[in-house]
ROBAMI-907377 format. One record per atom (N, C-alpha, C): x, y, z; atom name. Coordinates in nm, 2 decimals, decimal comma. Example, Ala and Ser with C-alpha at 12.3 -4.5 7.8 and 13.67 -1.06 7.14 Angstrom:
! ROBAMI-907377
+--------+--------+--------+------+
|      u |      v |      w | atom |
+--------+--------+--------+------+
|   1,32 |  -0,57 |   0,78 |    N |
|   1,23 |  -0,45 |   0,78 |   CA |
|   1,32 |  -0,33 |   0,78 |    C |
|   1,28 |  -0,22 |   0,71 |    N |
|   1,37 |  -0,11 |   0,71 |   CA |
|   1,29 |   0,00 |   0,79 |    C |
+--------+--------+--------+------+
//
This chain:
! ROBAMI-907377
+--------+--------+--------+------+
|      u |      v |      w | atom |
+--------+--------+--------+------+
|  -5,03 | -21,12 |   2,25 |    N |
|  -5,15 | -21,06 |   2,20 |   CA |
|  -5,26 | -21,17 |   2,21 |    C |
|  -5,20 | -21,30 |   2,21 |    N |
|  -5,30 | -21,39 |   2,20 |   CA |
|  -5,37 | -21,41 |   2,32 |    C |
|  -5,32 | -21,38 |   2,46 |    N |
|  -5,33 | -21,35 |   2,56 |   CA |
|  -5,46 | -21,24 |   2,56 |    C |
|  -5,47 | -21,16 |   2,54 |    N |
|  -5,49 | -21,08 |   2,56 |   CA |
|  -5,67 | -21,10 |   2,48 |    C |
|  -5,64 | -21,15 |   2,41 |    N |
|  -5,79 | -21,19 |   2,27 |   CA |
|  -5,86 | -21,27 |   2,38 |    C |
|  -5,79 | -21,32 |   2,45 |    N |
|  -5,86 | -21,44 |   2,56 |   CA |
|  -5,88 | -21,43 |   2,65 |    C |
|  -5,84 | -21,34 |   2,72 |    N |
|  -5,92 | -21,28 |   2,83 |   CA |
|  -6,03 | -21,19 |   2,77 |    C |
|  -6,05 | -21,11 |   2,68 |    N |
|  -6,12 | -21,08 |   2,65 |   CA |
|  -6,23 | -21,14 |   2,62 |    C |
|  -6,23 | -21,27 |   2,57 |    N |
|  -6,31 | -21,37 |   2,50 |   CA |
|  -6,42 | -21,43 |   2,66 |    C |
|  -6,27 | -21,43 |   2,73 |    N |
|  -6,36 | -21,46 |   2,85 |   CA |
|  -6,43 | -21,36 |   2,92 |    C |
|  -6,40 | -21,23 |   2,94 |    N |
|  -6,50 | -21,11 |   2,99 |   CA |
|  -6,58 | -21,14 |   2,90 |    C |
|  -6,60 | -21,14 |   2,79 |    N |
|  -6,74 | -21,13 |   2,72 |   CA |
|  -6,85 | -21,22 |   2,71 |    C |
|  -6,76 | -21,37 |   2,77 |    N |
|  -6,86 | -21,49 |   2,85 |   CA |
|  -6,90 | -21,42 |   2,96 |    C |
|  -6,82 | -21,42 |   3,05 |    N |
|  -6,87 | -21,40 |   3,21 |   CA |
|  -6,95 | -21,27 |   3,19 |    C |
|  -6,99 | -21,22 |   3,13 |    N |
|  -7,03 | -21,07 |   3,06 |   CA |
|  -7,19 | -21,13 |   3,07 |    C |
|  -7,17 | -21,24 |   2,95 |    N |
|  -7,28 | -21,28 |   2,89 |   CA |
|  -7,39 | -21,35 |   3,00 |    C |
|  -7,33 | -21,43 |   3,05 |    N |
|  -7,38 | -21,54 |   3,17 |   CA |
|  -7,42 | -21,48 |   3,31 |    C |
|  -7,36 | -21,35 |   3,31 |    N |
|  -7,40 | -21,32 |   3,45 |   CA |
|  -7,55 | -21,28 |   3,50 |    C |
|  -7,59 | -21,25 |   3,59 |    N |
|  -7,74 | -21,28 |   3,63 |   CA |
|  -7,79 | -21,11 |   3,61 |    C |
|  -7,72 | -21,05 |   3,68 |    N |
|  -7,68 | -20,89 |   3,67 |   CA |
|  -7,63 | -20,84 |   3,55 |    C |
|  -7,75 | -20,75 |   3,46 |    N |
|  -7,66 | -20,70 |   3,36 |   CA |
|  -7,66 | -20,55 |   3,37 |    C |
|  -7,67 | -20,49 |   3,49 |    N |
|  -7,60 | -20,39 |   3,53 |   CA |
|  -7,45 | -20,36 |   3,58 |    C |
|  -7,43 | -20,26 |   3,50 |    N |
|  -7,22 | -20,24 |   3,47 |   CA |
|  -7,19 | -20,13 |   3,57 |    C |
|  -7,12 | -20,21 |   3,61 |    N |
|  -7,04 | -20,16 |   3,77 |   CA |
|  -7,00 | -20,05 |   3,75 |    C |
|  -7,02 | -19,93 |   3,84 |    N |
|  -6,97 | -19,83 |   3,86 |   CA |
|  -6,89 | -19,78 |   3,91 |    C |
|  -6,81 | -19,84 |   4,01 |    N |
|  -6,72 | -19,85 |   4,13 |   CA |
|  -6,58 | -19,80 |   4,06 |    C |
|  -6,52 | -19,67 |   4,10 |    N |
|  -6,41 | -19,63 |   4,05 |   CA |
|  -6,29 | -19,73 |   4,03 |    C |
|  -6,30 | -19,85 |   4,12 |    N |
|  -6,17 | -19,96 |   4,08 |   CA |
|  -6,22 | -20,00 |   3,92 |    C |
|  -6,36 | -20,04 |   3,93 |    N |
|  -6,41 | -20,12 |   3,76 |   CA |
|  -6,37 | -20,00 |   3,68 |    C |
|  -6,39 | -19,88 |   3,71 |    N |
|  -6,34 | -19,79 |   3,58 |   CA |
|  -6,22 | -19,77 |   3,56 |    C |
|  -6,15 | -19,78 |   3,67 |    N |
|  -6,06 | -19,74 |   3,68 |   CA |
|  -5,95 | -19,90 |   3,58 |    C |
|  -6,01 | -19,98 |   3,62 |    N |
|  -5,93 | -20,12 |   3,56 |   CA |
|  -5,96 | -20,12 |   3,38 |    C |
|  -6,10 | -20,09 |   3,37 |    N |
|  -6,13 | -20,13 |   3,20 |   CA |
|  -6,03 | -19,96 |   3,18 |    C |
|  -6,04 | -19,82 |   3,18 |    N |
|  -5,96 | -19,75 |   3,13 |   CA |
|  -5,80 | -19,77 |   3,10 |    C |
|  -5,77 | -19,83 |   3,22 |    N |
|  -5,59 | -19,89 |   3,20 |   CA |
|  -5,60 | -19,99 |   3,11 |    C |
|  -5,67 | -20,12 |   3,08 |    N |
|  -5,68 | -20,18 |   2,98 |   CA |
|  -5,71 | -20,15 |   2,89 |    C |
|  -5,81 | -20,03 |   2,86 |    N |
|  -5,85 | -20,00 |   2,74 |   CA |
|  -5,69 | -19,96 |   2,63 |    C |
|  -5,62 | -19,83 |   2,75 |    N |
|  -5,52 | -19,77 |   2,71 |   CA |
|  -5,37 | -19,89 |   2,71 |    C |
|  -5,38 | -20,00 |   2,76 |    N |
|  -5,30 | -20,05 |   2,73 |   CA |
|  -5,30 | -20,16 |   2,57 |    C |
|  -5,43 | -20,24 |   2,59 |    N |
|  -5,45 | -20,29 |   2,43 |   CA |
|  -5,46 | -20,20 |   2,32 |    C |
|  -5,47 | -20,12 |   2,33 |    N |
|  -5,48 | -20,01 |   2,18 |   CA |
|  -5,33 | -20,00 |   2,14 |    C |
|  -5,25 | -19,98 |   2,28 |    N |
|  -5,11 | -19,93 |   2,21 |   CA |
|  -5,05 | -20,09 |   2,21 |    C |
|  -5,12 | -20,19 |   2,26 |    N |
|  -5,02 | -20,34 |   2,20 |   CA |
|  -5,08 | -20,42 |   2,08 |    C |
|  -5,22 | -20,39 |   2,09 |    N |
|  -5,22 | -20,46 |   1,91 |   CA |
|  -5,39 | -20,40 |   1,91 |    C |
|  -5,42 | -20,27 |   1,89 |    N |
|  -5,54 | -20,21 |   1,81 |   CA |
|  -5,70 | -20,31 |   1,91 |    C |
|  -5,65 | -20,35 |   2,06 |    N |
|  -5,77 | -20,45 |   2,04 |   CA |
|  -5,86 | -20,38 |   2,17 |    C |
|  -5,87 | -20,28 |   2,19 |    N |
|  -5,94 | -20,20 |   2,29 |   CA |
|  -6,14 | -20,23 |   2,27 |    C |
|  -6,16 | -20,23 |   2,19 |    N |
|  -6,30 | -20,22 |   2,15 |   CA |
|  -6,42 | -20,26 |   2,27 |    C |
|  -6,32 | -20,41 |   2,37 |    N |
|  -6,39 | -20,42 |   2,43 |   CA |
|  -6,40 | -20,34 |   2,58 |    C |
|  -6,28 | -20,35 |   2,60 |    N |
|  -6,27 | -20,23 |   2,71 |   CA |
|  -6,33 | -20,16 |   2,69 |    C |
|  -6,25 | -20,06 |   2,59 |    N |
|  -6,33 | -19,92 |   2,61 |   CA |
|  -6,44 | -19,88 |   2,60 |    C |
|  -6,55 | -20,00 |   2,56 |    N |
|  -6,73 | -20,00 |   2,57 |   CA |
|  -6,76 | -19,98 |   2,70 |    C |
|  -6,67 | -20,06 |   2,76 |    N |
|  -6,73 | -20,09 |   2,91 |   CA |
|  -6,67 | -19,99 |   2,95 |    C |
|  -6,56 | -19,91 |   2,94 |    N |
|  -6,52 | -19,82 |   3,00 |   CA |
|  -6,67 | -19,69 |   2,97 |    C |
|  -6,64 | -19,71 |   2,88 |    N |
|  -6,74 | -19,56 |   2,86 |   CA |
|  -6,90 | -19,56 |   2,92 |    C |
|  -6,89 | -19,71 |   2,93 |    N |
|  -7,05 | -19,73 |   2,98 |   CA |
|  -7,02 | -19,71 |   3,11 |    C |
|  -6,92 | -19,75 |   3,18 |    N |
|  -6,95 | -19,72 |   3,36 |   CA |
|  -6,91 | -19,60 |   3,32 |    C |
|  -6,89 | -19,49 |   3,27 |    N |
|  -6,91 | -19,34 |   3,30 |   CA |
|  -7,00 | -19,26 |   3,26 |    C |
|  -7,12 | -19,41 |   3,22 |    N |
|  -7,25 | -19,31 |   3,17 |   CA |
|  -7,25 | -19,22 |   3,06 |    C |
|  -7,14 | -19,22 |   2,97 |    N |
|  -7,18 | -19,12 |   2,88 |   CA |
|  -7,29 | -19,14 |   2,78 |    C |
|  -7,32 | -19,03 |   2,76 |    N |
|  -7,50 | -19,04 |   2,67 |   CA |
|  -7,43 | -19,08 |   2,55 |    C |
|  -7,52 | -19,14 |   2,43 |    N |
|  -7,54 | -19,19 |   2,33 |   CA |
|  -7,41 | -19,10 |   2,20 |    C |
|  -7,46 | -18,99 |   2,22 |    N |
|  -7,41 | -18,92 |   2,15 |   CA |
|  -7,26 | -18,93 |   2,15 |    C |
|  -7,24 | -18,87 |   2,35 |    N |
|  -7,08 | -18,83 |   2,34 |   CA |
|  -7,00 | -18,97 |   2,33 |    C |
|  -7,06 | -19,14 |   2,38 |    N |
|  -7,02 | -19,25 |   2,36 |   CA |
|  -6,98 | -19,27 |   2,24 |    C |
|  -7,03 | -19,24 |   2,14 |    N |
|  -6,98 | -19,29 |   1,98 |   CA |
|  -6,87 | -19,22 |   1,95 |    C |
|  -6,90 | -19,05 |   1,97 |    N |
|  -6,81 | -18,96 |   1,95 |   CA |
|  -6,66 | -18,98 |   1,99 |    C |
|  -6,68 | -19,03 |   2,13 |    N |
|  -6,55 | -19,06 |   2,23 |   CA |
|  -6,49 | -19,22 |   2,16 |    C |
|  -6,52 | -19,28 |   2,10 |    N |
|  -6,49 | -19,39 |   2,07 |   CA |
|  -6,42 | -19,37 |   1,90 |    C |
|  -6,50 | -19,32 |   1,87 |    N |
|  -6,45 | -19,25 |   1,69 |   CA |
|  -6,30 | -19,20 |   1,70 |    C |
|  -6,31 | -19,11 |   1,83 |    N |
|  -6,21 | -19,02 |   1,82 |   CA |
|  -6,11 | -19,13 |   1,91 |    C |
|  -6,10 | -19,20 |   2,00 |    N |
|  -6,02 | -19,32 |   2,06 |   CA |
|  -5,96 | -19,39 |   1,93 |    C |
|  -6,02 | -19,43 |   1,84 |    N |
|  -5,98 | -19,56 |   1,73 |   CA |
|  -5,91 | -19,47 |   1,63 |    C |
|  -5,99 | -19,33 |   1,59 |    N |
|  -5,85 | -19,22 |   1,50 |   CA |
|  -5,77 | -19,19 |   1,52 |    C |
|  -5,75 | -19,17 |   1,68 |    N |
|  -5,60 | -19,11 |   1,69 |   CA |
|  -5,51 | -19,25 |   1,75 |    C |
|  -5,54 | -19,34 |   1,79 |    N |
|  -5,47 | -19,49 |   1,80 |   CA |
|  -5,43 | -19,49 |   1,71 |    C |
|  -5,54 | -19,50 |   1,56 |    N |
|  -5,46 | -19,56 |   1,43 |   CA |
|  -5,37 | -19,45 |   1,36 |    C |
|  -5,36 | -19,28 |   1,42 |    N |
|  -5,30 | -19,24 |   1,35 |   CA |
|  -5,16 | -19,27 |   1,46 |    C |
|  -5,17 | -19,25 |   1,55 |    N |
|  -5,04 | -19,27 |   1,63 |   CA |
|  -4,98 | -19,39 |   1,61 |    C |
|  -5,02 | -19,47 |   1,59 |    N |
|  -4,96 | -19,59 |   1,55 |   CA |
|  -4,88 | -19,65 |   1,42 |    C |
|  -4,92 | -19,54 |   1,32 |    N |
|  -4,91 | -19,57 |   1,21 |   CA |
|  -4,78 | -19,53 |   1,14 |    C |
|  -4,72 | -19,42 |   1,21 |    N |
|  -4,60 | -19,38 |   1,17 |   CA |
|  -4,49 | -19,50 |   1,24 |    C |
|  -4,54 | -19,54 |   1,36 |    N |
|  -4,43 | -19,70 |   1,40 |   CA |
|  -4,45 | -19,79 |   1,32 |    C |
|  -4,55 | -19,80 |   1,26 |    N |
|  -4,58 | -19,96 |   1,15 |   CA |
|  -4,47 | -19,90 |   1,04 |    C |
|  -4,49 | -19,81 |   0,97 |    N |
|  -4,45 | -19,74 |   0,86 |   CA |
|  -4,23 | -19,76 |   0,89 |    C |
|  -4,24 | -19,70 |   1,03 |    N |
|  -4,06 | -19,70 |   1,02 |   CA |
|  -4,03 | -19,84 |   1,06 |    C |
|  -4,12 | -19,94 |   1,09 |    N |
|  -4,07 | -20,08 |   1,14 |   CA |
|  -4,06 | -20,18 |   1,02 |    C |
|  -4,09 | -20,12 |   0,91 |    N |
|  -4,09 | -20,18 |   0,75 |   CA |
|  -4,20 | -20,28 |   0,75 |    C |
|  -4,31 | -20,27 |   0,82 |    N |
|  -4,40 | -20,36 |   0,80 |   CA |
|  -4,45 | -20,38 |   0,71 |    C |
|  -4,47 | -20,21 |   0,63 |    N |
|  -4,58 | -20,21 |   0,45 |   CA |
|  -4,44 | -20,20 |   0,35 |    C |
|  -4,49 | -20,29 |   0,26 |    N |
|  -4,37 | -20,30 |   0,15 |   CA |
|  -4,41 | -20,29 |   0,02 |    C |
|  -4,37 | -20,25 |  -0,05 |    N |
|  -4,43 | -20,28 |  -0,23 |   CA |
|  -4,47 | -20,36 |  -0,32 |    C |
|  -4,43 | -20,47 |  -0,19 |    N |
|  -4,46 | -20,63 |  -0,25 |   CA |
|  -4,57 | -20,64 |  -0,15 |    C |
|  -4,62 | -20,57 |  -0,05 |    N |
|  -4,74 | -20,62 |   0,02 |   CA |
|  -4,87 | -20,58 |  -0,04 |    C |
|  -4,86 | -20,44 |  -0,13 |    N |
|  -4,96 | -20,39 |  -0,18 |   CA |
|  -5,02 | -20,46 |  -0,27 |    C |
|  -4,93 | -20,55 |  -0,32 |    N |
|  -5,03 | -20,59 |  -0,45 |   CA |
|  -5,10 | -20,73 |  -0,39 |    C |
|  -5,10 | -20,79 |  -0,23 |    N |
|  -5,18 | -20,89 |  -0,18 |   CA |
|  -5,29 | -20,88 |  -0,21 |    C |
+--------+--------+--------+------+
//
């Protein structure tokens, strides 16, 4: 996972620094931030950045962008949650942290 925080760390330099801050449209770029988006959500909740970028090279307007993002991070965290739950991650002794 830590892997993963750091490449991201670094798309968000090379992000920052580039001369061009128009977001590529080319079906390989979407097609690459959507596999990543759907791959970090199901290995540790950390899509946020992807899937910005994803949604931006598909142009979605303002509205359906939030919408589509609301509904990406609800159903992640609901699908996810029944694996945290049978993997004994939450305990009776963790609640009272």
């Amino acid at each position: 996972m830590a892997v993963i925080v750091l490449i991201t760390v670094g798309i968000m330099f090379w992000w920052d620094y580039r001369k061009s801050k128009n977001i590529p449209t080319h079906w390989s770029f979407i097609s690459t931030m959507g596999l990543s988006a759907g791959f970090t959500t199901m290995v540790g909740n950390l899509a946020g950045a992807f899937s910005n970028l994803y949604f931006l090279a598909m142009r979605l307007p303002k509205v359906h962008f939030i919408g589509t993002a609301a509904w990406l991070f609800s159903s992640s965290t609901s699908l996810n949650s029944p694996s945290t739950y049978l993997s004994g991650a939450p305990s009776p002794k963790g609640l009272f942290i």
